[in-house]
N, C-alpha and C positions, 0 to 999 in steps of 0.2 A: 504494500500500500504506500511506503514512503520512498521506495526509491533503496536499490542496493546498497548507493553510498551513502545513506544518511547518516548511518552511524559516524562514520567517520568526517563530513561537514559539518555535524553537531559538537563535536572535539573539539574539531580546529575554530569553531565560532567561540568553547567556550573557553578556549584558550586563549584564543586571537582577540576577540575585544575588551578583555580587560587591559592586557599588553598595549592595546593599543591605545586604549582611554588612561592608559597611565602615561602616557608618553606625550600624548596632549598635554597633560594640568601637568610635568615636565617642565613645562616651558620651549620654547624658540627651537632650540638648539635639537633637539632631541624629534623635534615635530618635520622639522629641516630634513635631518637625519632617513627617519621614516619617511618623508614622501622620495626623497633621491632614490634609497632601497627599493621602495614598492614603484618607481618610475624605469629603474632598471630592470625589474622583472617582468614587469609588461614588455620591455624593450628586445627583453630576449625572447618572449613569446612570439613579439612580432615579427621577429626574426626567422624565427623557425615557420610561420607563417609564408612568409613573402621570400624569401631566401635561404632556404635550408643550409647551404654548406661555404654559406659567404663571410667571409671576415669583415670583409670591407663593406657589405650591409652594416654588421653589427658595432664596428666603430661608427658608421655614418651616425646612424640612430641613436646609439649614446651619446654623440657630442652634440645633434640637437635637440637629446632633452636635458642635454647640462647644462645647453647654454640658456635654458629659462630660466637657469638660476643665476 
């Protein structure tokens, strides 16, 4: 009824957003930290998306979401 992987998205959710609500009231630095991380892993997903076996995908793509910062 819930899907095979539920067990395992219910973990990771109640793992992940306290981690992640602690990282906010953190402050700046740590809020900075966590969006670059979770901006590079999107980045490698979309990698593997668009360009499976490209280097020079994968630097393109992280140096323009560095440079939003």
């Amino acid at each position: 009824m819930l899907g095979a992987d539920f067990r395992r998205r219910a973990i990771t959710a109640l793992i992940g957003a306290p981690l992640v609500l602690a990282m906010i009231y953190a402050g700046l630095p740590t809020y900075v930290l966590l969006v670059i991380v979770t901006g590079l892993i999107c980045v490698t997903e979309l990698r593997k998306m668009i360009a499976p076996g490209s280097t020079l995908a994968l630097i393109t793509l992280a140096s323009v979401m560095l440079a939003c910062f």
